[in-house]
LOMAR-292543 format. One record per atom (N, C-alpha, C): x, y, z; residue in three letters. Coordinates in steps of 0.1 Angstrom, whole numbers, padded with zeros to 4 digits, always signed. Example, Ala and Ser with C-alpha at 12.3 -4.5 7.8 and 13.67 -1.06 7.14 Angstrom:
+0132-0057+0078ALA+0123-0045+0078ALA+0132-0033+0078ALA+0128-0022+0071SER+0137-0011+0071SER+0129+0000+0079SER
This chain:
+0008-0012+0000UNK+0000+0000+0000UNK+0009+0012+0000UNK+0011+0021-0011UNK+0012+0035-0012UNK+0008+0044+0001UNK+0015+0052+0015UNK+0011+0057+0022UNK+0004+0072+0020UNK+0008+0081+0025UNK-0001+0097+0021UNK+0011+0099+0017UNK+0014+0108+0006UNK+0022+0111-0003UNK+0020+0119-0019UNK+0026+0131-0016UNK+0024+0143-0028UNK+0034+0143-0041UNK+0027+0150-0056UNK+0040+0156-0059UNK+0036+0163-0067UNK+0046+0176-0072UNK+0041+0185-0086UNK+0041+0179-0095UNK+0030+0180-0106UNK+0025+0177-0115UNK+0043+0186-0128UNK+0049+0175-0133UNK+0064+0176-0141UNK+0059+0186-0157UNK+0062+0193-0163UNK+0064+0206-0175UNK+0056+0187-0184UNK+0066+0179-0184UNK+0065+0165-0199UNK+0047+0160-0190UNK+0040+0164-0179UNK+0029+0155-0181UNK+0021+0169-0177UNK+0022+0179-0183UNK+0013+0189-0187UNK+0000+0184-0200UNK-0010+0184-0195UNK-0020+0180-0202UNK-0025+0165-0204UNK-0017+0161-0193UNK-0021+0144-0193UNK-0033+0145-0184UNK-0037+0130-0186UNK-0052+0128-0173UNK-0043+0124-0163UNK-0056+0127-0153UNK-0050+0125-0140UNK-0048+0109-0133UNK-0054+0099-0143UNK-0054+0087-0137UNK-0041+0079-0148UNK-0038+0087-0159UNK-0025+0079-0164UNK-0015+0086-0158UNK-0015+0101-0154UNK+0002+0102-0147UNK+0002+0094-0136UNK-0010+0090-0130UNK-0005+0080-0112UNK+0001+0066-0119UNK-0008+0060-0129UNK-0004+0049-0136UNK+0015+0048-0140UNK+0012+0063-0144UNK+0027+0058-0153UNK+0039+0062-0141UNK+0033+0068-0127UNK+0045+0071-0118UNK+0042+0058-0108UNK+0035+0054-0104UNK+0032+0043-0095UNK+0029+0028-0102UNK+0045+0027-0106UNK+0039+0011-0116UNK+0037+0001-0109UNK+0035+0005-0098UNK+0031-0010-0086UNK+0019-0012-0085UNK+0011-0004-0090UNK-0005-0002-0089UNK-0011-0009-0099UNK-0023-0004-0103UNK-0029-0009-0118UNK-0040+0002-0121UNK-0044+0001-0135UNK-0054+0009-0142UNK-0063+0009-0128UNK-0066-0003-0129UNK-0081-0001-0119UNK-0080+0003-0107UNK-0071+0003-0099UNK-0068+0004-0082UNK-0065+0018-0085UNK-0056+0027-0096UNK-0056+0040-0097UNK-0073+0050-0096UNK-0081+0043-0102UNK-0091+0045-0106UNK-0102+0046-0095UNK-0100+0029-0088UNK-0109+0028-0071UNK-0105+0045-0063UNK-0091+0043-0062UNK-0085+0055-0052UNK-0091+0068-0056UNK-0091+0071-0069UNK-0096+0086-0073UNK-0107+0083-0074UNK-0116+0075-0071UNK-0133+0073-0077UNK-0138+0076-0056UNK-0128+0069-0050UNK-0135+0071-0032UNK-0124+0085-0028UNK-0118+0096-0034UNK-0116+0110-0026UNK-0104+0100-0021UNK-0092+0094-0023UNK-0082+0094-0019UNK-0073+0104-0026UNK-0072+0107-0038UNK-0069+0114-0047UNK-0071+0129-0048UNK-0063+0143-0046UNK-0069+0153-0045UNK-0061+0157-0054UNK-0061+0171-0062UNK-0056+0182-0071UNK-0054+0193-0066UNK-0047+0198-0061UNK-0045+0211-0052UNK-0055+0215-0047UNK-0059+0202-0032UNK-0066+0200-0026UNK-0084+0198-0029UNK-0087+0195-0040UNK-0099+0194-0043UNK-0099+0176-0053UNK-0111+0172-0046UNK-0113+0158-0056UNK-0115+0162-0071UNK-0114+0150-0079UNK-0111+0152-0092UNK-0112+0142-0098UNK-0123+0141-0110UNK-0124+0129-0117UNK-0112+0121-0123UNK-0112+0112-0131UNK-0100+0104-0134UNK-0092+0108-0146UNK-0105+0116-0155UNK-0102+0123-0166UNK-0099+0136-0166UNK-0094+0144-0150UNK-0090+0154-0151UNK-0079+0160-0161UNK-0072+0170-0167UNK-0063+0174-0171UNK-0057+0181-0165UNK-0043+0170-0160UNK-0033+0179-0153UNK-0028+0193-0161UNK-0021+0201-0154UNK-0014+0213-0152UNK+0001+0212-0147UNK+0008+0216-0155UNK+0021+0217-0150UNK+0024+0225-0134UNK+0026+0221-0123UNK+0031+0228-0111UNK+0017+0223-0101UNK+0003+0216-0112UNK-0004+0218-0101UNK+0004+0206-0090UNK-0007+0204-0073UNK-0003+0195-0062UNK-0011+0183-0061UNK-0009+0170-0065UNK-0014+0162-0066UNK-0011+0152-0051UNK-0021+0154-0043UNK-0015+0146-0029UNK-0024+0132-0029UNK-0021+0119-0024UNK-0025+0106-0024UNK-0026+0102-0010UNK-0036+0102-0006UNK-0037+0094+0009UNK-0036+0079+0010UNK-0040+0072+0001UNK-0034+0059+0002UNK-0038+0057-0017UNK-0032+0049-0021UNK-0031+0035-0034UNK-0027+0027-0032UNK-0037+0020-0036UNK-0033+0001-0034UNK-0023-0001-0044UNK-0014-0011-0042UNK-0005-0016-0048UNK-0011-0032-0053UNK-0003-0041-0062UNK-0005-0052-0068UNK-0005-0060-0056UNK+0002-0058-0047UNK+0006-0067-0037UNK-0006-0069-0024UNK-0012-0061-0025UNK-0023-0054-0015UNK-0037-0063-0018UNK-0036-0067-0032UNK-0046-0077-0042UNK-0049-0088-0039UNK-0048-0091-0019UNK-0057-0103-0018UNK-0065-0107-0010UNK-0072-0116-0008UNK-0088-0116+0000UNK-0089-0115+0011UNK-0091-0109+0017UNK-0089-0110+0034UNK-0099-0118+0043UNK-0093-0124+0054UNK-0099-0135+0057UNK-0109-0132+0069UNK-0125-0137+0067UNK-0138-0134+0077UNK-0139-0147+0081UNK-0137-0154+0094UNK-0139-0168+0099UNK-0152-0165+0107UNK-0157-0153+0106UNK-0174-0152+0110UNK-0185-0157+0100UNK-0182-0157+0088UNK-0189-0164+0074UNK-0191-0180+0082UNK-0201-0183+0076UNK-0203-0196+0074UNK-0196-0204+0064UNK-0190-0217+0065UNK-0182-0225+0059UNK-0188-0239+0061UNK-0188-0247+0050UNK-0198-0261+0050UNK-0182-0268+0042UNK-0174-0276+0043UNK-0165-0279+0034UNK-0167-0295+0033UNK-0169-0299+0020UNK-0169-0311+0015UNK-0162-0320+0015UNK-0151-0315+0012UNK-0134-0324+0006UNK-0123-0315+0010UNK-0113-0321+0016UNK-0101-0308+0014UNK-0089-0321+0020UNK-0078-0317+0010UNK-0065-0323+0014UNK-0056-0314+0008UNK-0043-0319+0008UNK-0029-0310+0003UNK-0030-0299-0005UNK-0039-0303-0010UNK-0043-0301-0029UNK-0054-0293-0033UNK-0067-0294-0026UNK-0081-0292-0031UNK-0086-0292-0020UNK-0097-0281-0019UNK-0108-0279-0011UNK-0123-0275-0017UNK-0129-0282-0015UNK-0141-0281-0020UNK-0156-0276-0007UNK-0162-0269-0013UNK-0171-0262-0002UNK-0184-0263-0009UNK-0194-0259+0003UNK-0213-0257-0004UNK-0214-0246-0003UNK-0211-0238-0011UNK-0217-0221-0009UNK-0231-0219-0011UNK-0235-0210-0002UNK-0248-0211+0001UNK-0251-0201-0004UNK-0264-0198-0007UNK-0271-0189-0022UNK-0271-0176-0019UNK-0267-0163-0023UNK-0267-0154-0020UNK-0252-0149-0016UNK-0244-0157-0020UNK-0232-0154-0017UNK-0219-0155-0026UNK-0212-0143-0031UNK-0208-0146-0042UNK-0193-0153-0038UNK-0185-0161-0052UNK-0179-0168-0050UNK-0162-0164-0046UNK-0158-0149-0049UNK-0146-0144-0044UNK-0153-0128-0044UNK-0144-0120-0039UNK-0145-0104-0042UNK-0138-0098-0055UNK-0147-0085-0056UNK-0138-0079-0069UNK-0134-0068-0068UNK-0137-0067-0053UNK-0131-0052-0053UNK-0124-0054-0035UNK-0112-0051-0035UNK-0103-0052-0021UNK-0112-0050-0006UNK-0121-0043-0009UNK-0130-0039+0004UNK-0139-0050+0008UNK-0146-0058-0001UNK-0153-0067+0004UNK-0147-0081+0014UNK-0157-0081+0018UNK-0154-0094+0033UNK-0165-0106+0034UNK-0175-0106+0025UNK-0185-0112+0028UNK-0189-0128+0016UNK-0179-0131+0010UNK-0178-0140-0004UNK-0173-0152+0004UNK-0174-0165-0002UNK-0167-0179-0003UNK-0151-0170-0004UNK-0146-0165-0008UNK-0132-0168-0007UNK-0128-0161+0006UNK-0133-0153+0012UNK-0131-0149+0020UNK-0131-0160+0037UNK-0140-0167+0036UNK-0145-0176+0042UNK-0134-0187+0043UNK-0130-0189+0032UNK-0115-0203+0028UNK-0105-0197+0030UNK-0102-0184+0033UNK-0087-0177+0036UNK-0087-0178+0050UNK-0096-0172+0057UNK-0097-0180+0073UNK-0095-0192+0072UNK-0097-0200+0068UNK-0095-0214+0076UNK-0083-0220+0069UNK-0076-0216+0058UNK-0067-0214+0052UNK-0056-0208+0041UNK-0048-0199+0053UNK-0043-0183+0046UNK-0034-0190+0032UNK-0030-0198+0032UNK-0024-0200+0019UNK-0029-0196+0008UNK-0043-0198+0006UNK-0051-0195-0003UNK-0048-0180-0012UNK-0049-0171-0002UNK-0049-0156-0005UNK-0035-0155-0015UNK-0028-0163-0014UNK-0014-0158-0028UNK-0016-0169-0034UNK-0029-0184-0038UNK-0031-0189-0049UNK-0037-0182-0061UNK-0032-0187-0073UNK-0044-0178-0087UNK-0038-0171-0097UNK-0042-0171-0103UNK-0039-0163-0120UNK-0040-0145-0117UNK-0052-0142-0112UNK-0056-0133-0109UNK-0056-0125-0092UNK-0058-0114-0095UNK-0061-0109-0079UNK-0076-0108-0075UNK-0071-0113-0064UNK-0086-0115-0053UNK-0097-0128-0056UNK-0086-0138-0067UNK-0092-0153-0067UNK-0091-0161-0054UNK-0080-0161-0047UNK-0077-0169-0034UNK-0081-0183-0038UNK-0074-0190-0046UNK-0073-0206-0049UNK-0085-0209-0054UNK-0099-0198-0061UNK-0110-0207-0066UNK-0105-0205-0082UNK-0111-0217-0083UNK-0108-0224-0100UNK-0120-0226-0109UNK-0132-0221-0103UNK-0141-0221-0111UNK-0154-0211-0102UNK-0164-0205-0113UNK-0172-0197-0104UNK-0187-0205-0106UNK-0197-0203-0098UNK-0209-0205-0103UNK-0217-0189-0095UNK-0229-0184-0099UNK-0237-0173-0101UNK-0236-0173-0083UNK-0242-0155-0079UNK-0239-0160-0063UNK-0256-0165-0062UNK-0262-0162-0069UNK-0276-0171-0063UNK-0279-0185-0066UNK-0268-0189-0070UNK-0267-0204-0071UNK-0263-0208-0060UNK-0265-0221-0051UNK-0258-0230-0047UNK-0251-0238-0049UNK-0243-0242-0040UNK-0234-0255-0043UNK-0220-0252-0046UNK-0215-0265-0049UNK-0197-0266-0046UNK-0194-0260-0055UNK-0181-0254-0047UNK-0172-0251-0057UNK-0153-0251-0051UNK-0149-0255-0060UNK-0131-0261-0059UNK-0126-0245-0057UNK-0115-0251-0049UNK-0106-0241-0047UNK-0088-0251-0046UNK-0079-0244-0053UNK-0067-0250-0052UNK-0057-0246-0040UNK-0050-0256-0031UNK-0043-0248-0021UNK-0028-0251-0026UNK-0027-0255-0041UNK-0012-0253-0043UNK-0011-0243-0060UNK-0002-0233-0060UNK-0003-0234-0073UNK+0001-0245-0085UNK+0006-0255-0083UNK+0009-0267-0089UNK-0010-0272-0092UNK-0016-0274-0077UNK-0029-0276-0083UNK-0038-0266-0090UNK-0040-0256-0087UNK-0043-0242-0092UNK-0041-0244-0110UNK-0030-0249-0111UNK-0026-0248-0129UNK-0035-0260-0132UNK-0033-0274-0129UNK-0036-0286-0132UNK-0054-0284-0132UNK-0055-0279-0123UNK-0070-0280-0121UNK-0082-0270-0130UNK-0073-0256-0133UNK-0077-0245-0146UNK-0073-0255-0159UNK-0065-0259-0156UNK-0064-0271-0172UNK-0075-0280-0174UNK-0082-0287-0169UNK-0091-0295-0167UNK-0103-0284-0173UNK-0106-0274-0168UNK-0115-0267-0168UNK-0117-0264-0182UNK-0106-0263-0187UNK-0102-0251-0199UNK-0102-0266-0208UNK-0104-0273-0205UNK-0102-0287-0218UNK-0113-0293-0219UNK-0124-0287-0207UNK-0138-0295-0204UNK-0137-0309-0204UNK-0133-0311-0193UNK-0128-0322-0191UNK-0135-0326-0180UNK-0139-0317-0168UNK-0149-0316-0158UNK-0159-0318-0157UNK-0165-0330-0152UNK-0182-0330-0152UNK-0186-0324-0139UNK-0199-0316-0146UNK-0203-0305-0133UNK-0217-0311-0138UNK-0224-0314-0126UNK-0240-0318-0124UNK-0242-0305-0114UNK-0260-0305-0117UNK-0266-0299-0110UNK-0282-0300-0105UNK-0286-0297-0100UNK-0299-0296-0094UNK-0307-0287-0099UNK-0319-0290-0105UNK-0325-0273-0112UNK-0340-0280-0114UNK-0346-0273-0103UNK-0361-0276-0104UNK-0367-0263-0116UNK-0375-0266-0122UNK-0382-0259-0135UNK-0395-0260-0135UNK-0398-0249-0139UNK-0411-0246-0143UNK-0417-0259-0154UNK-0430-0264-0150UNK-0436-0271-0157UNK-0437-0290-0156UNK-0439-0296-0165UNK-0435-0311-0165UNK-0424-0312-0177UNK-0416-0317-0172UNK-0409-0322-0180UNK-0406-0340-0188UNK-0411-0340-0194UNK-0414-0356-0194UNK-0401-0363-0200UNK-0396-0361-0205UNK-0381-0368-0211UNK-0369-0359-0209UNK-0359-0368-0209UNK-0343-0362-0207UNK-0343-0351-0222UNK-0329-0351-0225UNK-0325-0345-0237UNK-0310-0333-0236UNK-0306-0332-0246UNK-0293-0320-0249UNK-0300-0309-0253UNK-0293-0302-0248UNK-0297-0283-0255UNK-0282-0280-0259UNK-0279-0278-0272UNK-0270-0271-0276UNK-0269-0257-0281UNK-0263-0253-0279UNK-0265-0236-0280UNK-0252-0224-0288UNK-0252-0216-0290UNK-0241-0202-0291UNK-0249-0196-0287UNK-0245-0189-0273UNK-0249-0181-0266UNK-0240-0165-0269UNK-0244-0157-0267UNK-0242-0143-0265UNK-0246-0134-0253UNK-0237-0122-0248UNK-0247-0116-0239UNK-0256-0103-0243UNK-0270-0100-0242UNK-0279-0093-0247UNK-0276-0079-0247UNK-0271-0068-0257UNK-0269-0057-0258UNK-0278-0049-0249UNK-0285-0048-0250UNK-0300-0039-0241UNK-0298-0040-0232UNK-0296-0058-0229UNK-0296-0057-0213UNK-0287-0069-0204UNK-0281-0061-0197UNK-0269-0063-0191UNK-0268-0080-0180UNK-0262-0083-0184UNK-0262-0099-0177UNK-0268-0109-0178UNK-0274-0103-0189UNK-0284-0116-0198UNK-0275-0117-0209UNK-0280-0137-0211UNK-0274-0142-0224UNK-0286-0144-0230UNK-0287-0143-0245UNK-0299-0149-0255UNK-0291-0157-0267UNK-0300-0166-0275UNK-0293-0171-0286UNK-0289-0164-0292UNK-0274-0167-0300UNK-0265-0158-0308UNK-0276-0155-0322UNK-0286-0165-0323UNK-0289-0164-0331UNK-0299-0153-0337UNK-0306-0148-0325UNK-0317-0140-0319UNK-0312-0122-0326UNK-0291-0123-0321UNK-0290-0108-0324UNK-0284-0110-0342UNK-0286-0098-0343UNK-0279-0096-0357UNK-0267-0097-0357UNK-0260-0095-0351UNK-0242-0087-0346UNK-0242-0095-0337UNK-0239-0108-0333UNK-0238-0114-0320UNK-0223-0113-0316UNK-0218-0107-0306UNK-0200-0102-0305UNK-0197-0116-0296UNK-0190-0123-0298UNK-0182-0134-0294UNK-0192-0146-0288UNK-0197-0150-0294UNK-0207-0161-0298UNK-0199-0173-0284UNK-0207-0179-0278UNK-0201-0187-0268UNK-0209-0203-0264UNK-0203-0214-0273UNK-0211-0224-0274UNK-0208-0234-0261UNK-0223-0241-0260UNK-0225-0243-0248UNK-0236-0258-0250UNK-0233-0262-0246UNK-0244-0278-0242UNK-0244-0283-0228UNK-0258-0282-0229UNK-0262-0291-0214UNK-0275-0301-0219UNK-0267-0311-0208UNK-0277-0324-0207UNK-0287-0324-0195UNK-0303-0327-0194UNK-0307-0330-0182UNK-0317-0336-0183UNK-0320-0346-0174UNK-0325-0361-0172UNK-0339-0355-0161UNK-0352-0358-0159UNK-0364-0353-0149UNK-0359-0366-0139UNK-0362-0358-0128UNK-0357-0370-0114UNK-0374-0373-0110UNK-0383-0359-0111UNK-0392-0363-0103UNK-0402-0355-0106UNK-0414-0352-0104UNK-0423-0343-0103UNK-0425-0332-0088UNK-0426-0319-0086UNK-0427-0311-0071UNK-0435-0298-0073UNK-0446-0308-0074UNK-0459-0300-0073UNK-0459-0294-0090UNK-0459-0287-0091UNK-0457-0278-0109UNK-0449-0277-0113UNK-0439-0282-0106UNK-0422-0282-0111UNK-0418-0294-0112UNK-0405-0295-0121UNK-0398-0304-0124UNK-0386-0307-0113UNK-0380-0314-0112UNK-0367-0319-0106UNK-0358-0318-0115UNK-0346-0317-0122UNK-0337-0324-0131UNK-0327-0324-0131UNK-0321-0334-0133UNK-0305-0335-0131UNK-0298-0331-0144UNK-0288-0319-0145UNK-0281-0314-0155UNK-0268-0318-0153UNK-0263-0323-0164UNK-0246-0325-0168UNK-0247-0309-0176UNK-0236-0303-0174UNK-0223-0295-0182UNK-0210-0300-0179UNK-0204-0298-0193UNK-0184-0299-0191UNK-0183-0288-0200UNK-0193-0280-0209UNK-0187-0263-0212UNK-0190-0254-0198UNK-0182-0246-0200UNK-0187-0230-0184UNK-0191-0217-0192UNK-0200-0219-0198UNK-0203-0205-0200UNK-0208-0199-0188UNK-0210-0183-0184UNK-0219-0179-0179UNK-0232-0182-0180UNK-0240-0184-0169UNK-0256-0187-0170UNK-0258-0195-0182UNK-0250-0200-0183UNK-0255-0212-0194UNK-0266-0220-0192UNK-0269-0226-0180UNK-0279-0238-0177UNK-0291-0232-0178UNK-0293-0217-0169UNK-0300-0210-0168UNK-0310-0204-0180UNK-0299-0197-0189UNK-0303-0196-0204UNK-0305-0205-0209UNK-0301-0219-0212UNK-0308-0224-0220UNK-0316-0234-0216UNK-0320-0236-0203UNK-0334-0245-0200UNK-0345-0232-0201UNK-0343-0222-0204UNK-0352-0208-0209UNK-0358-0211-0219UNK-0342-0212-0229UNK-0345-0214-0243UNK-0357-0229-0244UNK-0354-0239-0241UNK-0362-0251-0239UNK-0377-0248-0235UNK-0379-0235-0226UNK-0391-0234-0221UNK-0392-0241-0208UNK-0382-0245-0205UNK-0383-0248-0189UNK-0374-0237-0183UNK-0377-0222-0178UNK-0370-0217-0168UNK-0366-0225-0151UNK-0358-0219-0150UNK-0356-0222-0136UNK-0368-0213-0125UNK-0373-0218-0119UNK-0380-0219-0107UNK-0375-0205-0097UNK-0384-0188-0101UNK-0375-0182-0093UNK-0365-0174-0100UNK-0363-0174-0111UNK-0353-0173-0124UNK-0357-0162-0129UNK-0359-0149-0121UNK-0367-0138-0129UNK-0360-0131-0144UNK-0348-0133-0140UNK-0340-0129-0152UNK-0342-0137-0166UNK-0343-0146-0160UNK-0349-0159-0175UNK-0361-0162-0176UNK-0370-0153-0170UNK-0384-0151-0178UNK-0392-0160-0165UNK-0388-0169-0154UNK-0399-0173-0149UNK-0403-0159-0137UNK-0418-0162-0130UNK-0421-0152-0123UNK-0416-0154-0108UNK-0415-0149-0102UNK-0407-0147-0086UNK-0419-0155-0079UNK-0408-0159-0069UNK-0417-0170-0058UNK-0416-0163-0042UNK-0430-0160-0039UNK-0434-0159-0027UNK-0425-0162-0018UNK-0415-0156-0004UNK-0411-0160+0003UNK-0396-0170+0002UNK-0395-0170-0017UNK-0382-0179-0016UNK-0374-0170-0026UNK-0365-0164-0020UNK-0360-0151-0029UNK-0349-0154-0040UNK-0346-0163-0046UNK-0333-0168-0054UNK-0339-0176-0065UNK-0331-0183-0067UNK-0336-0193-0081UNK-0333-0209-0079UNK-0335-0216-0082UNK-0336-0230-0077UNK-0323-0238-0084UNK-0312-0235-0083UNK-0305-0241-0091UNK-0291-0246-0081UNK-0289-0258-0080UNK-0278-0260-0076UNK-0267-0271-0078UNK-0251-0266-0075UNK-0242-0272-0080UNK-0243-0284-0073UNK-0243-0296-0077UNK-0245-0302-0071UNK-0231-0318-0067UNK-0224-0317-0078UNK-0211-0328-0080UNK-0202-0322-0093UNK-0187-0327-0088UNK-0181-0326-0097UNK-0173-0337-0098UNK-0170-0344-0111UNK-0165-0354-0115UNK-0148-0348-0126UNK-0135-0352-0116UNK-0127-0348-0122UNK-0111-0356-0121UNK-0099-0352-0122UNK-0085-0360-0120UNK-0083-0351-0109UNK-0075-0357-0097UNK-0070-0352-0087UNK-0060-0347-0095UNK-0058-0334-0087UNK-0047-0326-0096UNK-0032-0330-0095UNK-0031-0338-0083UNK-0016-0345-0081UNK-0014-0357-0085UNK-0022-0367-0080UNK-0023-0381-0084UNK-0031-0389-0098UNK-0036-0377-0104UNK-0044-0378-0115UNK-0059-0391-0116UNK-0058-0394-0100UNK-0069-0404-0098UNK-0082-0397-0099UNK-0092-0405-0102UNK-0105-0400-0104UNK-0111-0395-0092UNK-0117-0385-0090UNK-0116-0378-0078UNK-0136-0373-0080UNK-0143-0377-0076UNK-0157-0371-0071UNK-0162-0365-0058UNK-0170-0352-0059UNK-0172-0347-0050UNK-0188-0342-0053UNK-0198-0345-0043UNK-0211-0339-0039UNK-0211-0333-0033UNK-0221-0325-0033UNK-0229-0309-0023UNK-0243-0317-0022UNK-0247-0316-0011UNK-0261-0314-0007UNK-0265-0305-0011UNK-0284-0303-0010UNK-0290-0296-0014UNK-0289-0285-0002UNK-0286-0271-0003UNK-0287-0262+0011UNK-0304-0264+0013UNK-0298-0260+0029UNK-0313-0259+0037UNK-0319-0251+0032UNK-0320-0238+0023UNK-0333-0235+0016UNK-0337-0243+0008UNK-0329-0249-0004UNK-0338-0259-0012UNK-0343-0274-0005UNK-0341-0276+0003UNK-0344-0290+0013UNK-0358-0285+0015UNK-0356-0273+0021UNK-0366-0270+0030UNK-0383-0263+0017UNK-0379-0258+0007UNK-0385-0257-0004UNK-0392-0266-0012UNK-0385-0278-0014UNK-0388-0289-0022UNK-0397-0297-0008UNK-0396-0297+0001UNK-0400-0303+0011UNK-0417-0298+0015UNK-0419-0286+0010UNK-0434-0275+0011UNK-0443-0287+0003UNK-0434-0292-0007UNK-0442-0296-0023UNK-0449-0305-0020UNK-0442-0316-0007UNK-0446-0332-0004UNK-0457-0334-0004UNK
């Protein structure tokens, strides 16, 4: 962390913005943590805050109460979160994240995610990962989803285990009650896109004119059961798109249960969407032996599916 610290604005960065001269004097930082700092009033211009796109002035006073540094980039550990852990040795830890809870932070201030949760119970985590503020997870699912998700406690597994991912090589099941009856299994194959208009939705690539980086996706799912007006079903994926399962049991006409973003209507009293991770079928990332791991259903869906009996 950069402490409080000033300087005149140099004659050669007269007319620059104010968020590339921090960039180009503070190479320990990054575009974005320059940007956090001057977006929350760390950042002032001869004494006044100042957008990021300001134009410096030769001689003006540029003073810095704190900037995060690259190093500053990792998750800090809350052992007040709840933690449910499935599997964990040398290598791998596997947890049931519960709905409502997203799966790392994206911004240095947060405390309230799964990775934060896994750095308490083990700090190693916080310097695993490709990226800053992963903390050893190797795969994400939605925060209103439930269910497992891997985290690596070596970077040796960390690589091995993003390989797997990146080769679809990983069988990921799930749990996803739907609107309707579903009477037979089946594949949905898809090129997904995400919807111009509107932000965090995917629709078929097919749908826009211009679909920008088309993202193909199949899922399998088998009816377990009938629950009440809903389906049960058990979904295979080995692609990861975003909201893939989501979007295309939409496309199918079976939304997820709760799924307001995918067109079904909101349920009384159960504020999320019914979907959960439920197993992963993969190689131990050291021993390369076949390694499976289950999540129970969390106690809101136990306790939901259970209303239906």
């Amino acid at each position: 962390m950069i402490g409080a610290c000033s300087f005149a604005v140099a004659p050669a960065e007269d007319g620059q913005r104010l968020d590339a001269v921090l960039r180009a004097r503070y190479t320990t930082s990054s575009t974005s943590l320059v940007q956090h700092a001057i977006a929350d009033g760390s950042v002032t211009v001869n004494g006044h805050v100042a957008p990021k796109g300001h134009k410096l002035h030769a001689g003006d006073a540029v003073q810095i109460a704190h900037l995060a540094e690259h190093t500053d980039q990792r998750v800090a550990p809350n052992p007040a979160l709840p933690l449910e852990i499935l599997f964990a040795d040398d290598d791998v830890v596997a947890a049931n994240k519960p709905a409502g809870m997203d799966v790392h932070p994206l911004r240095l201030e947060e405390r309230d995610t799964l990775a934060n949760a896994l750095v308490a119970r083990w700090p190693e985590l916080a310097a695993i990962g490709d990226q800053p503020l992963v903390a050893g997870v190797v795969h994400r699912i939605d925060g209103g989803t439930s269910g497992l998700v891997l985290a690596a406690r070596t970077a040796a597994a960390f690589a091995a285990l993003r390989a797997q991912f990146a080769a679809q090589t990983v069988r990921k099941e799930y749990a996803a009650l739907v609107m309707g009856a579903v009477e037979q299994g089946g594949k949905l194959v898809h090129e997904l896109a995400h919807q111009p208009w509107r932000r965090g939705r995917l629709v078929d690539a097919r749908r826009l004119r211009d679909a920008e980086r088309p993202m193909h996706a199949e899922t399998t799912y088998q009816p377990v059961r009938r629950v009440g007006p809903y389906t049960l079903l058990d979904v295979t994926i080995f692609t990861g798109v975003t909201h893939q399962i989501r979007c295309q049991l939409a496309l199918a006409g079976y939304p997820i249960v709760g799924d307001t973003l995918y067109g079904a209507p909101p349920v009384a009293g159960f504020p999320r969407h019914c979907l959960h991770a439920a197993a992963v079928a993969l190689a131990h990332p050291r021993t390369g032996a076949p390694l499976r791991i289950e999540a129970p259903l969390t106690p809101d869906l136990q306790a939901f599916l259970a209303a239906w009996l």
